[in-house]
Each structure stands twice: as structure tokens, then as C-alpha cells.
Chimera marker file (.cmm) of the C-alpha trace (Angstrom):
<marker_set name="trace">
<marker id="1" x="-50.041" y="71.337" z="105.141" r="1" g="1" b="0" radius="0.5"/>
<marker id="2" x="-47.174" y="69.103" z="106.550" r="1" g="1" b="0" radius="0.5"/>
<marker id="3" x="-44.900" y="70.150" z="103.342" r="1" g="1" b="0" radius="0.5"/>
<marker id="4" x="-45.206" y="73.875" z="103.713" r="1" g="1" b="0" radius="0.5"/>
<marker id="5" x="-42.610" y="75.991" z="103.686" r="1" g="1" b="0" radius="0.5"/>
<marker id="6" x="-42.195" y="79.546" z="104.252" r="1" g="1" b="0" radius="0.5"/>
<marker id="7" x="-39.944" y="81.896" z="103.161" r="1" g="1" b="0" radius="0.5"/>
<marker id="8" x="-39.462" y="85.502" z="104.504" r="1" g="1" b="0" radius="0.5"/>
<marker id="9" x="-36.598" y="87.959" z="103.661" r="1" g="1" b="0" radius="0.5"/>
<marker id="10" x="-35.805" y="86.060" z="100.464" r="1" g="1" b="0" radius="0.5"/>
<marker id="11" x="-35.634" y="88.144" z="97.065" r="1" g="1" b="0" radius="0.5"/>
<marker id="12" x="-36.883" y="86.388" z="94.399" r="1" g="1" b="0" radius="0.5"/>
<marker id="13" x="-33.632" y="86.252" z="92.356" r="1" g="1" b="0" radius="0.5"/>
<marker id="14" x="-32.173" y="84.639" z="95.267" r="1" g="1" b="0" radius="0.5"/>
<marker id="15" x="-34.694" y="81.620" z="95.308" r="1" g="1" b="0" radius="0.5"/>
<marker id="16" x="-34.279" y="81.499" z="91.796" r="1" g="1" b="0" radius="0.5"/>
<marker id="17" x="-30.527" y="80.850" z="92.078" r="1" g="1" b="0" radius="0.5"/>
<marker id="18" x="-31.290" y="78.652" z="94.829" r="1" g="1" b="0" radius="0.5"/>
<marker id="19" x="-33.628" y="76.335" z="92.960" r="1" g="1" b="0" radius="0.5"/>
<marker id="20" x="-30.809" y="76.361" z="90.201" r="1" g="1" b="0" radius="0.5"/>
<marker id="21" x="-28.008" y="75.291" z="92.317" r="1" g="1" b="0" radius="0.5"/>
<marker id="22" x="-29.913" y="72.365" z="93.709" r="1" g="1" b="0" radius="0.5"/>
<marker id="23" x="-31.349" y="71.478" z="90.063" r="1" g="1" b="0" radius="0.5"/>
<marker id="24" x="-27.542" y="71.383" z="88.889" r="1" g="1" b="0" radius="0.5"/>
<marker id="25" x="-26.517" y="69.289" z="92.065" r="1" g="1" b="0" radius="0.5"/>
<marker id="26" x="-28.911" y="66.679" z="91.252" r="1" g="1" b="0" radius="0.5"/>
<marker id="27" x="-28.887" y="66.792" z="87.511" r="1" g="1" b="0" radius="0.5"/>
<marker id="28" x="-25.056" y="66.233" z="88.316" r="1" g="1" b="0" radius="0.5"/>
<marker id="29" x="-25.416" y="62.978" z="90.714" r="1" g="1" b="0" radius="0.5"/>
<marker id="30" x="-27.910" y="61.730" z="87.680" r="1" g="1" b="0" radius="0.5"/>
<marker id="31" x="-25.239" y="62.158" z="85.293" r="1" g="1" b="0" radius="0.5"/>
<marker id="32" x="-22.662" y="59.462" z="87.212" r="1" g="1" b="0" radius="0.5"/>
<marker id="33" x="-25.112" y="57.667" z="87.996" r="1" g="1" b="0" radius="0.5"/>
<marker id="34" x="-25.840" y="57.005" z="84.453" r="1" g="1" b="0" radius="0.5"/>
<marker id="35" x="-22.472" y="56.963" z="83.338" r="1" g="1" b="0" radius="0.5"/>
<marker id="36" x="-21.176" y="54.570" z="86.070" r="1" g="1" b="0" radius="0.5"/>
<marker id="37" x="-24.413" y="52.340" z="85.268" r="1" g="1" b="0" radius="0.5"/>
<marker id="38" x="-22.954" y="52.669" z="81.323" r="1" g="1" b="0" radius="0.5"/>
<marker id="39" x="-20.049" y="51.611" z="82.664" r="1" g="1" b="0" radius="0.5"/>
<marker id="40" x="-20.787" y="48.501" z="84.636" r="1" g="1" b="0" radius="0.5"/>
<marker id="41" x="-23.246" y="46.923" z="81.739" r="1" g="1" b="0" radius="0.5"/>
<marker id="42" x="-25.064" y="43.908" z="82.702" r="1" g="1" b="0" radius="0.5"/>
<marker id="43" x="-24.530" y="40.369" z="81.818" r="1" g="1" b="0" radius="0.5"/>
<marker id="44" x="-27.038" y="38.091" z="81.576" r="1" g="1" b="0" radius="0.5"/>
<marker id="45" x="-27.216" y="34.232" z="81.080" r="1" g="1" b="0" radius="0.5"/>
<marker id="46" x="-28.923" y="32.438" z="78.283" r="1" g="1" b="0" radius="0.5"/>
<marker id="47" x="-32.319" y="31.942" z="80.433" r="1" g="1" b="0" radius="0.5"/>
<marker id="48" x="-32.196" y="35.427" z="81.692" r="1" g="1" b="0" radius="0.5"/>
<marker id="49" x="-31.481" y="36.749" z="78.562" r="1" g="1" b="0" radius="0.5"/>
<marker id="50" x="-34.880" y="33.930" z="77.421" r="1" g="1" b="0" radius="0.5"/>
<marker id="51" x="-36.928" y="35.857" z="79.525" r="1" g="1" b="0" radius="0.5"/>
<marker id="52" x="-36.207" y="39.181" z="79.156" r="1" g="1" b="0" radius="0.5"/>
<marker id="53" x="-36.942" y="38.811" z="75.215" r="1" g="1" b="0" radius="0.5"/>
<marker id="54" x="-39.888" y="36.238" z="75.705" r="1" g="1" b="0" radius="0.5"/>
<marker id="55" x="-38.326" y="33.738" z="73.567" r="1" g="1" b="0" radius="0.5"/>
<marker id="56" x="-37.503" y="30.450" z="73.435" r="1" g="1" b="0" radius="0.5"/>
<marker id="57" x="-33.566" y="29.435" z="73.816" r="1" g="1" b="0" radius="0.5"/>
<marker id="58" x="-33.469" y="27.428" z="70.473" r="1" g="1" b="0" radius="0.5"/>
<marker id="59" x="-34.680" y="31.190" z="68.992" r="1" g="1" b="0" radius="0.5"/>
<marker id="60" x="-31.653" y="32.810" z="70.986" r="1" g="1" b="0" radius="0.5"/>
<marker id="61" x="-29.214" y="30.310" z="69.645" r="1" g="1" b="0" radius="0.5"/>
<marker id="62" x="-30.653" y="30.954" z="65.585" r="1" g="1" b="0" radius="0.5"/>
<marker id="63" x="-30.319" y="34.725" z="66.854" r="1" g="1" b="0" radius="0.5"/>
<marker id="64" x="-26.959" y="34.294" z="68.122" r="1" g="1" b="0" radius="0.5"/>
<marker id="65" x="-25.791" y="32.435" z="64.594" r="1" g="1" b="0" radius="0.5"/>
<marker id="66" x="-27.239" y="34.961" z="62.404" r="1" g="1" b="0" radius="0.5"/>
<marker id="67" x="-25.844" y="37.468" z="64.153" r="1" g="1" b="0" radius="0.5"/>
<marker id="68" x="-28.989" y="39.362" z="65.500" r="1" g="1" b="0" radius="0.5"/>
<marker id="69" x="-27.531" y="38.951" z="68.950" r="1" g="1" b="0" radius="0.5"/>
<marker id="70" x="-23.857" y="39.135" z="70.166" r="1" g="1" b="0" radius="0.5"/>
<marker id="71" x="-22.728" y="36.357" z="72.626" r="1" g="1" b="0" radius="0.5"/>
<marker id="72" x="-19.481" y="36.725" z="74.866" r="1" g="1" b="0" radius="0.5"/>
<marker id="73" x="-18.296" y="33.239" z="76.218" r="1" g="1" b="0" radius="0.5"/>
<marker id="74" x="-16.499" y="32.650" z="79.439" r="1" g="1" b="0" radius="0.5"/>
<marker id="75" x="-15.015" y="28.532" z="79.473" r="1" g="1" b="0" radius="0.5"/>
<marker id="76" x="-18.597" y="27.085" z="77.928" r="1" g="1" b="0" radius="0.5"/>
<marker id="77" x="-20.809" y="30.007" z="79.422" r="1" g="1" b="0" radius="0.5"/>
<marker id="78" x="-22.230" y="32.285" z="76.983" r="1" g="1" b="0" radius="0.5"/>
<marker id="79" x="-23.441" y="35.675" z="77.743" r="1" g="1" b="0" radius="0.5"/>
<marker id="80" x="-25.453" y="38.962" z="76.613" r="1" g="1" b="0" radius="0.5"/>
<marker id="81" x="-25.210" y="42.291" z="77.438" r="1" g="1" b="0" radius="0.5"/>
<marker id="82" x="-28.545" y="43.670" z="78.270" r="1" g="1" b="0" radius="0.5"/>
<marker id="83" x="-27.785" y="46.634" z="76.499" r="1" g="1" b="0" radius="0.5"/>
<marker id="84" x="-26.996" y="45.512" z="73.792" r="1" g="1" b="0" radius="0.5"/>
<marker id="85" x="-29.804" y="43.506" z="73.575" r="1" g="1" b="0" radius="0.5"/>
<marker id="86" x="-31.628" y="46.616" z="73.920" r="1" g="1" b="0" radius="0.5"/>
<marker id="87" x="-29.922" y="48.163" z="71.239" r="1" g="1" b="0" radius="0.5"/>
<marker id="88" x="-30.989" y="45.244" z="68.846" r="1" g="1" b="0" radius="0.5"/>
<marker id="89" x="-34.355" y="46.280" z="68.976" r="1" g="1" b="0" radius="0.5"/>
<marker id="90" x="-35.907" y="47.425" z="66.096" r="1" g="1" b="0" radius="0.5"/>
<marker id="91" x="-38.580" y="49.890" z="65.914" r="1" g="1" b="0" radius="0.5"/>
<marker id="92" x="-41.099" y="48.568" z="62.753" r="1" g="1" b="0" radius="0.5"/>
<marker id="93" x="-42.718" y="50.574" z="60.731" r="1" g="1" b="0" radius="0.5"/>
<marker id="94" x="-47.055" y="50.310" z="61.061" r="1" g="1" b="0" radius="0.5"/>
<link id1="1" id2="2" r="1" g="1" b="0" radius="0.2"/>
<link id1="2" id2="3" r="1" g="1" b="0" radius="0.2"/>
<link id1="3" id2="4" r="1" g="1" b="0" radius="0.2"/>
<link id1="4" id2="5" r="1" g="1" b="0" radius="0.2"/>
<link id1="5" id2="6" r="1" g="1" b="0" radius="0.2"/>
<link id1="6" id2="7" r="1" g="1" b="0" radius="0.2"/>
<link id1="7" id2="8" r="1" g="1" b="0" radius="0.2"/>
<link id1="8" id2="9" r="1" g="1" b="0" radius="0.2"/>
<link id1="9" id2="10" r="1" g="1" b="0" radius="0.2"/>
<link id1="10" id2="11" r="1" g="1" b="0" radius="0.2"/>
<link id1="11" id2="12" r="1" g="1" b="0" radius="0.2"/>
<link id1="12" id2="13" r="1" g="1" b="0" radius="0.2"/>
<link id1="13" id2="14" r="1" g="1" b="0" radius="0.2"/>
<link id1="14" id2="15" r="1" g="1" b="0" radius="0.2"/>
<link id1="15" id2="16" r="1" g="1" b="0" radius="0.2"/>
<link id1="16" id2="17" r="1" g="1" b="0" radius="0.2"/>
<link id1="17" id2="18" r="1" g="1" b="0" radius="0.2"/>
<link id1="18" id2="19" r="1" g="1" b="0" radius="0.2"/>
<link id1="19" id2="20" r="1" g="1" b="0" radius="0.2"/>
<link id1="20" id2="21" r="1" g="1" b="0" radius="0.2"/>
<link id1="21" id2="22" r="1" g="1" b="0" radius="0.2"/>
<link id1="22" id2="23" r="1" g="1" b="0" radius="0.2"/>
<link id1="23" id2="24" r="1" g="1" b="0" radius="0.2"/>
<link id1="24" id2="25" r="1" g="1" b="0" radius="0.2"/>
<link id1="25" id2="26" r="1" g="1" b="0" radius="0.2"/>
<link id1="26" id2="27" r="1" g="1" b="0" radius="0.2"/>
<link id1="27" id2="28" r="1" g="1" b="0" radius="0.2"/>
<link id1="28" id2="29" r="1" g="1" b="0" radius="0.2"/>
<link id1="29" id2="30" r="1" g="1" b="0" radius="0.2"/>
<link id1="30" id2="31" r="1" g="1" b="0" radius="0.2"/>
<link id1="31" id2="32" r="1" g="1" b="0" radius="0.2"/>
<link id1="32" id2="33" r="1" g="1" b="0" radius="0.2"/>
<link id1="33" id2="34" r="1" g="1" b="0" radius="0.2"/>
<link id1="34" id2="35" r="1" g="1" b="0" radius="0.2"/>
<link id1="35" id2="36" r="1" g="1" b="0" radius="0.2"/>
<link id1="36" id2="37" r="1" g="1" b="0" radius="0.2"/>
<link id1="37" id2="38" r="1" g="1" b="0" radius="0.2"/>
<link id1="38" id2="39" r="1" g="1" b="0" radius="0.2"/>
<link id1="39" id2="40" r="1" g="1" b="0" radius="0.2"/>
<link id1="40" id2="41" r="1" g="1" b="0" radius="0.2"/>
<link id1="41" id2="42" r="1" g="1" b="0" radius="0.2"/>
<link id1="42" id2="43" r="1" g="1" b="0" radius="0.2"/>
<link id1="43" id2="44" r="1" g="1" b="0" radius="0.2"/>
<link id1="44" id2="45" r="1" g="1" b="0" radius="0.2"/>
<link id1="45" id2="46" r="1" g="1" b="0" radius="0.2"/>
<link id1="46" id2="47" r="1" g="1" b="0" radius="0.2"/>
<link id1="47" id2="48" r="1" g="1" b="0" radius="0.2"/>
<link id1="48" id2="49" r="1" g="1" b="0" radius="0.2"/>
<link id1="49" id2="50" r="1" g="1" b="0" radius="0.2"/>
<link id1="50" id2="51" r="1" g="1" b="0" radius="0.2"/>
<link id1="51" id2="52" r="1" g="1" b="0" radius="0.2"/>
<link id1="52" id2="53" r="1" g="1" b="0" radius="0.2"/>
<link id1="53" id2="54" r="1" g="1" b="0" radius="0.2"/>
<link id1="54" id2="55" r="1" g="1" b="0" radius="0.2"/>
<link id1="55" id2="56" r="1" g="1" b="0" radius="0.2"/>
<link id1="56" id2="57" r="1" g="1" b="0" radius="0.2"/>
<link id1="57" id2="58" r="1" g="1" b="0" radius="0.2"/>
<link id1="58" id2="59" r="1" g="1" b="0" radius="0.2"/>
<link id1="59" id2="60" r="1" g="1" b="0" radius="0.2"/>
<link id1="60" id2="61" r="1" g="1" b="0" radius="0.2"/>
<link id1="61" id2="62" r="1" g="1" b="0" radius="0.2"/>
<link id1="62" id2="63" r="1" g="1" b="0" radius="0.2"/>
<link id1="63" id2="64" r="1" g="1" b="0" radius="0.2"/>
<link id1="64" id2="65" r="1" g="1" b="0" radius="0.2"/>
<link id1="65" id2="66" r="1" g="1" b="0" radius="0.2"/>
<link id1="66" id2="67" r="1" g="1" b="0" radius="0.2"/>
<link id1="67" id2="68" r="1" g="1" b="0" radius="0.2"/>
<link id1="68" id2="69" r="1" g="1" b="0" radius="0.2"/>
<link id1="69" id2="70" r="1" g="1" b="0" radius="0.2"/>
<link id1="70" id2="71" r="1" g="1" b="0" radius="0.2"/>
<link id1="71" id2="72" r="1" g="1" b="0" radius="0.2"/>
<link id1="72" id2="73" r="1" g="1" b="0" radius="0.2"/>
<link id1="73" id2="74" r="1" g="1" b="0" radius="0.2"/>
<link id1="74" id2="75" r="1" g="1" b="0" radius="0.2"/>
<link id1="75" id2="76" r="1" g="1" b="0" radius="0.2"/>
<link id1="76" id2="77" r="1" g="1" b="0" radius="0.2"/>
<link id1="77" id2="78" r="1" g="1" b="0" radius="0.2"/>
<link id1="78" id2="79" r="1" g="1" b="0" radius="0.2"/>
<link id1="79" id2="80" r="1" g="1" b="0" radius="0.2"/>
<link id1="80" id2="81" r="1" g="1" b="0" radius="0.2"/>
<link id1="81" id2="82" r="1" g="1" b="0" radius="0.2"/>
<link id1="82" id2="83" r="1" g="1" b="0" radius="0.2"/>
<link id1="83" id2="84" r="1" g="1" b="0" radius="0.2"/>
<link id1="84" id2="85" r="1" g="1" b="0" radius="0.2"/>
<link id1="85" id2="86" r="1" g="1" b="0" radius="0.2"/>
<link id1="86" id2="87" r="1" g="1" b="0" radius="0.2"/>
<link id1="87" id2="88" r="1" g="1" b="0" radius="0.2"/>
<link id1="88" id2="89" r="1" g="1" b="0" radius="0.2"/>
<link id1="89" id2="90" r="1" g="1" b="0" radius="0.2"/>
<link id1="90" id2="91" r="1" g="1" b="0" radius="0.2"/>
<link id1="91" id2="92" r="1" g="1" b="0" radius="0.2"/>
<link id1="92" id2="93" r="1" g="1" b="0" radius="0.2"/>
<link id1="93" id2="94" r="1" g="1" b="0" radius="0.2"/>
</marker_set>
């Protein structure tokens, strides 16, 4: 009974707007959250990149050339964005 709370002298249209307000507060902070994570996508290296698709780095580099994957290069550094990576997922058919 630690998390109890009680109320007295509150209608039940004002907890109602009360649980809205706070819904729309934190439904808010989710929002820029997301959009600020959207906004700062990851870059992974070639072994990161390995092990987040469980594949080999001779696969990643036949991937890269056919154009399943998109590279960005940096000097002789290549890297993925995980998104996009994500994004080159296919769901198949059963």
C-alpha cells in the first residue's frame, strides 16, 4: 500500500483533465526525444555494423557493392547508418 494515493475534494472531470495534461506532457518529451534521436542517427563501423547483422564482413562488402547497404566514407573509414540498416530489412513472405 506504499503507492496509494488519495484523493478528496476532487470532481471527477477535474482528475480527468489532470491525467490528460500529464499524458500530453509526457507524450510531448517522447516526441523530441524521438525526433532529436532521428536527428542524431548513429554511425557504426564495419565490425559493429558485422555484428549487429550477424554477418561476416566479406558479406557486408558484396552488400555494400550491390547496393543492399549504403556506405559513407570518411579518409579510408567506411560507415553505416544504423537506421538505415534497419530500413534495409525486408520482411519475407512465409
Amino acid at each position: 500500500m506504499k503507492n496509494q494515493i488519495i484523493l478528496q475534494g476532487t470532481t471527477p472531470e477535474a482528475l480527468v483533465n489532470l491525467i490528460n495534461e500529464n499524458v500530453k506532457a509526457q507524450l510531448s518529451e517522447l516526441k523530441k526525444s524521438l525526433i532529436s534521436k532521428e536527428a542524431s542517427d548513429e554511425l557504426l563501423t564495419r565490425d559493429e555494423t558485422c555484428k549487429l547483422l550477424q554477418i561476416d564482413s566479406s558479406t557486408l562488402w558484396h552488400w555494400t557493392n550491390k547496393g543492399k547497404v549504403v556506405a559513407y566514407g570518411i579518409a579510408n573509414r567506411r560507415y553505416y547508418k544504423r537506421s538505415e540498416l534497419m530500413q534495409s530489412l525486408i520482411k519475407l513472405k512465409k
